[in-house]
Z-matrix of the N, CA and C atoms (Angstrom, degrees):
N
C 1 1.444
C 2 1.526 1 107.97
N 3 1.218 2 118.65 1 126.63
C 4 1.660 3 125.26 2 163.97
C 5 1.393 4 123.24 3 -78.47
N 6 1.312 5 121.82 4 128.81
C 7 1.099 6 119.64 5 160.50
C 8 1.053 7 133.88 6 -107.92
N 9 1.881 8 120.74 7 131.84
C 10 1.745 9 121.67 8 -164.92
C 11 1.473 10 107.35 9 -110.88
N 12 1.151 11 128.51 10 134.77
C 13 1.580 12 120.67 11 154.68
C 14 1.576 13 127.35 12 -74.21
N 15 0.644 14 119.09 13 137.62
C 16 1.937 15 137.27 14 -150.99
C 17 2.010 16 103.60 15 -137.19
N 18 1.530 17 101.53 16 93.77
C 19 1.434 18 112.30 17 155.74
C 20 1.392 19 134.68 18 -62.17
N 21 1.077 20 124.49 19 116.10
C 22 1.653 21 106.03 20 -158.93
C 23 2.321 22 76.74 21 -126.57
N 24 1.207 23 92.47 22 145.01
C 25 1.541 24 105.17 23 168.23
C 26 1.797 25 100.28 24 -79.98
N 27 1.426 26 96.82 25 -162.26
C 28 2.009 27 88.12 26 -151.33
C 29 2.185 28 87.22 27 -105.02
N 30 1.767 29 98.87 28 -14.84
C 31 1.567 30 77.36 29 156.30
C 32 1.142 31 155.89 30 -107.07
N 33 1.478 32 89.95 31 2.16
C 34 1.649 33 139.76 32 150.71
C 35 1.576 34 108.05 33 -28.43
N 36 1.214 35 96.69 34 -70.20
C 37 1.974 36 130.12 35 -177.94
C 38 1.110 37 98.11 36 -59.71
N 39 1.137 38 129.39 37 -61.49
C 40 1.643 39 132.36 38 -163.81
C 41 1.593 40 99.69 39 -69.53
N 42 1.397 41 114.63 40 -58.71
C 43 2.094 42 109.66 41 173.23
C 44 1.421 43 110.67 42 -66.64
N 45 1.271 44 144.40 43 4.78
C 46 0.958 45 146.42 44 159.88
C 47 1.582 46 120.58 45 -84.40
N 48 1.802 47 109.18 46 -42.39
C 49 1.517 48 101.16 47 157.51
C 50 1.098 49 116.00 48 -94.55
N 51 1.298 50 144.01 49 32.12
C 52 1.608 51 142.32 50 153.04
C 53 1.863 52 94.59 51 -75.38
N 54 1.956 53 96.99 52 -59.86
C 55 1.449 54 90.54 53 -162.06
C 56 2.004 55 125.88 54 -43.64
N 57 1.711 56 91.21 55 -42.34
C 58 1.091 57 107.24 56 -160.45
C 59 1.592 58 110.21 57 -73.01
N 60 1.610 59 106.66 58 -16.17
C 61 1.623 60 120.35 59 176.99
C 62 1.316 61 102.37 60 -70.20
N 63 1.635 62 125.10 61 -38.91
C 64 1.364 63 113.41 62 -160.44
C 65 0.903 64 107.45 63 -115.25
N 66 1.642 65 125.36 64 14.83
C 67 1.806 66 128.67 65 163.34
C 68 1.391 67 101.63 66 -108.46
N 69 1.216 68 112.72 67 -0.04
C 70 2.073 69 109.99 68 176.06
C 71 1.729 70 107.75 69 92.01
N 72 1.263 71 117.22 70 -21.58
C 73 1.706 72 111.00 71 -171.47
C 74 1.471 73 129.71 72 -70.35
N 75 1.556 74 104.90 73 118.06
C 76 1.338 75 122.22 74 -159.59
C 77 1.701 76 108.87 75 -53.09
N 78 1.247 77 129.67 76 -22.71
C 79 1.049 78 142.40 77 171.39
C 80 1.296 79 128.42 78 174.79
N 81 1.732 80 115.35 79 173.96
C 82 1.029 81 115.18 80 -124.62
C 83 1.654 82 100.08 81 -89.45
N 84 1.462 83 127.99 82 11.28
C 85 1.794 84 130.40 83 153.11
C 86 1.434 85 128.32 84 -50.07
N 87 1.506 86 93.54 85 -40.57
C 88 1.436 87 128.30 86 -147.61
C 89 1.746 88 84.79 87 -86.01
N 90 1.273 89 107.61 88 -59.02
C 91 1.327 90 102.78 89 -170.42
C 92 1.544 91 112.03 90 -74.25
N 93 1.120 92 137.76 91 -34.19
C 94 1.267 93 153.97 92 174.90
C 95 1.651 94 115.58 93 -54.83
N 96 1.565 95 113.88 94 -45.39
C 97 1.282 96 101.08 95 159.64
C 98 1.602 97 118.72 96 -86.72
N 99 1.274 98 134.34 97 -24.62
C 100 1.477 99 123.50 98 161.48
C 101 1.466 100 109.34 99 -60.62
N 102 1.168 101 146.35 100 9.58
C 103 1.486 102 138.41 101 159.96
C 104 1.401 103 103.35 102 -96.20
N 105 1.205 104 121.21 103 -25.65
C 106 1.221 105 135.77 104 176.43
C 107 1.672 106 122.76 105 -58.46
N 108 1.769 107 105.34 106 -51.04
C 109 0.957 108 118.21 107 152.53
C 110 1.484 109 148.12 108 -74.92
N 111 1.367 110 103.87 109 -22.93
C 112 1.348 111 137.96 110 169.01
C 113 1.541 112 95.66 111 -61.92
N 114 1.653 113 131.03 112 -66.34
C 115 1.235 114 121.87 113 169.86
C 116 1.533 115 141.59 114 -36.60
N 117 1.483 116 89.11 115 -45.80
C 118 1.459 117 95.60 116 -164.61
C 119 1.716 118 99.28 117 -82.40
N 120 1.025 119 127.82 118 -29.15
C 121 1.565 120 153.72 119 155.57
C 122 1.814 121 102.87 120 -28.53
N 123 1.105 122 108.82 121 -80.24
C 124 1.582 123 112.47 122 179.93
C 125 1.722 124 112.18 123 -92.19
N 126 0.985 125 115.62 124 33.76
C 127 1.515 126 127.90 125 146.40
C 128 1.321 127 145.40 126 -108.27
N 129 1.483 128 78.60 127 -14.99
C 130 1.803 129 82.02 128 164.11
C 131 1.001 130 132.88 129 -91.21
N 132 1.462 131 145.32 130 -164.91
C 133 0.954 132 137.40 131 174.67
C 134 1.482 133 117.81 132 -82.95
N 135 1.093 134 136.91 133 -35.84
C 136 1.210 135 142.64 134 152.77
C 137 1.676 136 104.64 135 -25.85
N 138 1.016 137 112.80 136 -49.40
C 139 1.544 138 123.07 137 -173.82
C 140 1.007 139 144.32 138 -60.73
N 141 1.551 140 84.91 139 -22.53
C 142 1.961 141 116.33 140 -175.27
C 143 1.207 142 96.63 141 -115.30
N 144 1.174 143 121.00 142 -34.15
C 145 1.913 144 105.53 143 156.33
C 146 1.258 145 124.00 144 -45.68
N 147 1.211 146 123.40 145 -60.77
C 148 1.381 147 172.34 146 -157.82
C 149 2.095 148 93.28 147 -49.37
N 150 1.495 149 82.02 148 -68.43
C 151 1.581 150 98.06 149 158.09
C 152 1.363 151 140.55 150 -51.85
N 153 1.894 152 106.12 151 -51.47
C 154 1.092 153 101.09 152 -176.61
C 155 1.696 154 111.34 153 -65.55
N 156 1.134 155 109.23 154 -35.42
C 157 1.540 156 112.78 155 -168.28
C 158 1.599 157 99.02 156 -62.89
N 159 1.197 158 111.75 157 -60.07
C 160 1.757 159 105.09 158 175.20
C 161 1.929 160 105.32 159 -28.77
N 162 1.162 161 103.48 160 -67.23
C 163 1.782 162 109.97 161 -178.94
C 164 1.084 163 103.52 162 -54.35
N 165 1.544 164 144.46 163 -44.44
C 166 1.444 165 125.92 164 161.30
C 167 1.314 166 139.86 165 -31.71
N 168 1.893 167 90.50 166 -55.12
C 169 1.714 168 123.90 167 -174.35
C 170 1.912 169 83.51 168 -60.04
N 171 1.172 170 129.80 169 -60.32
C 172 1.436 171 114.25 170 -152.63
C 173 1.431 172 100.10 171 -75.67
N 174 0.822 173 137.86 172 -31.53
C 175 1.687 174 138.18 173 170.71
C 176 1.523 175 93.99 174 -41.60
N 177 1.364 176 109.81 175 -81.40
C 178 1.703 177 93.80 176 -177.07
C 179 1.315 178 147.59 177 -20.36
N 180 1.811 179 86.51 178 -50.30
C 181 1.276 180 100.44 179 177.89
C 182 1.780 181 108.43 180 -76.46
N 183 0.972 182 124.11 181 -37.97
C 184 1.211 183 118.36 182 167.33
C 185 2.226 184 132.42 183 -53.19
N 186 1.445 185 80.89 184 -35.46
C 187 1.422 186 84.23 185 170.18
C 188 1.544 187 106.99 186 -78.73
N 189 1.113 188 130.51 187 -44.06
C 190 1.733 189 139.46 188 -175.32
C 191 1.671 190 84.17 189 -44.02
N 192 1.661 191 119.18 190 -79.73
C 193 1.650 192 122.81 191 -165.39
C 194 1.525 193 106.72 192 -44.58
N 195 1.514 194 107.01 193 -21.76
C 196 2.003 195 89.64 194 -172.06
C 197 1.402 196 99.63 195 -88.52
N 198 1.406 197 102.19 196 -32.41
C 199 1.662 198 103.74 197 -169.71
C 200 2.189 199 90.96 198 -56.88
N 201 0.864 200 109.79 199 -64.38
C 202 1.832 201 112.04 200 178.93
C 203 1.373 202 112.37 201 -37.09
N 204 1.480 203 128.56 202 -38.09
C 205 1.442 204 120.27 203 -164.62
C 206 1.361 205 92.12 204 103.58
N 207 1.308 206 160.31 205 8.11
C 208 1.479 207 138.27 206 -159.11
C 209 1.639 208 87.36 207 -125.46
N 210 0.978 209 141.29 208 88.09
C 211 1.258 210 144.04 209 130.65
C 212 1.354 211 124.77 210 -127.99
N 213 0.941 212 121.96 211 144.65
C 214 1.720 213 120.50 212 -172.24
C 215 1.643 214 95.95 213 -100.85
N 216 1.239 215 120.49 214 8.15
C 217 1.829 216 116.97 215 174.97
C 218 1.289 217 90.78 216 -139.56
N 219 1.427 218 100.31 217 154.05
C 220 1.731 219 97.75 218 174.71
C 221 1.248 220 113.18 219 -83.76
N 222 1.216 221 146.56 220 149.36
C 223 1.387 222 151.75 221 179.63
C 224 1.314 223 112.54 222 -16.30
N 225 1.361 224 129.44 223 -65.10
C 226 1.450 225 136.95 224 -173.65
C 227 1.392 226 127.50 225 -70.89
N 228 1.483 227 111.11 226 -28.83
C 229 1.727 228 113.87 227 141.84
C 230 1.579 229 123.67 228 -75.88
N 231 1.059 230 129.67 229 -19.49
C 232 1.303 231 124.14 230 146.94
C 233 1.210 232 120.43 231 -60.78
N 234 1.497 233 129.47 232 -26.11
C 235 1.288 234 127.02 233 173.97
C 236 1.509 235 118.83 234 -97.34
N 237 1.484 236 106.62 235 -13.47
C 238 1.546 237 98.16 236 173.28
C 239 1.946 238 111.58 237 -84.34
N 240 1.634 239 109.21 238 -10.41
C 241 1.449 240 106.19 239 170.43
C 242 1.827 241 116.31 240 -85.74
N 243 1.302 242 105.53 241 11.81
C 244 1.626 243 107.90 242 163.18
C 245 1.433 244 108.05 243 -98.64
């Protein structure tokens, strides 16, 4: 295992323990390699597929609720917040 030293400025530090307060991580390794993975994860191409189809899948579901009457936005402001 390698170890790197990592400068963080003091608001750096401070958004770093917000993140790690409100994702549960005991410290700051733990969180540092899950961003790590988290990156390399939604950068690939797999990832951006992965995505688009999610943004598809909710279109559906969004057209199904307008086609019903159950939307509280009309279709096209629901679709301009994707």
């Amino acid at each position: 295992m390698t170890t790197i030293l990592l400068k963080l400025n003091d608001m750096q530090e401070s958004e770093l323990k917000e993140f790690m307060k409100e994702e549960g991580y005991s410290n700051k390794t733990e969180f540092i390699r899950f961003l790590i993975k988290f990156y390399k994860y939604n950068r690939s191409s797999a990832g951006a597929d992965r995505f688009e189809k999610a943004v598809d899948s909710l279109k559906g579901v969004l057209i199904d609720l307008n086609k019903k009457g159950k939307l509280d936005k009309t279709l096209e402001e629901q679709l301009d917040d994707i």
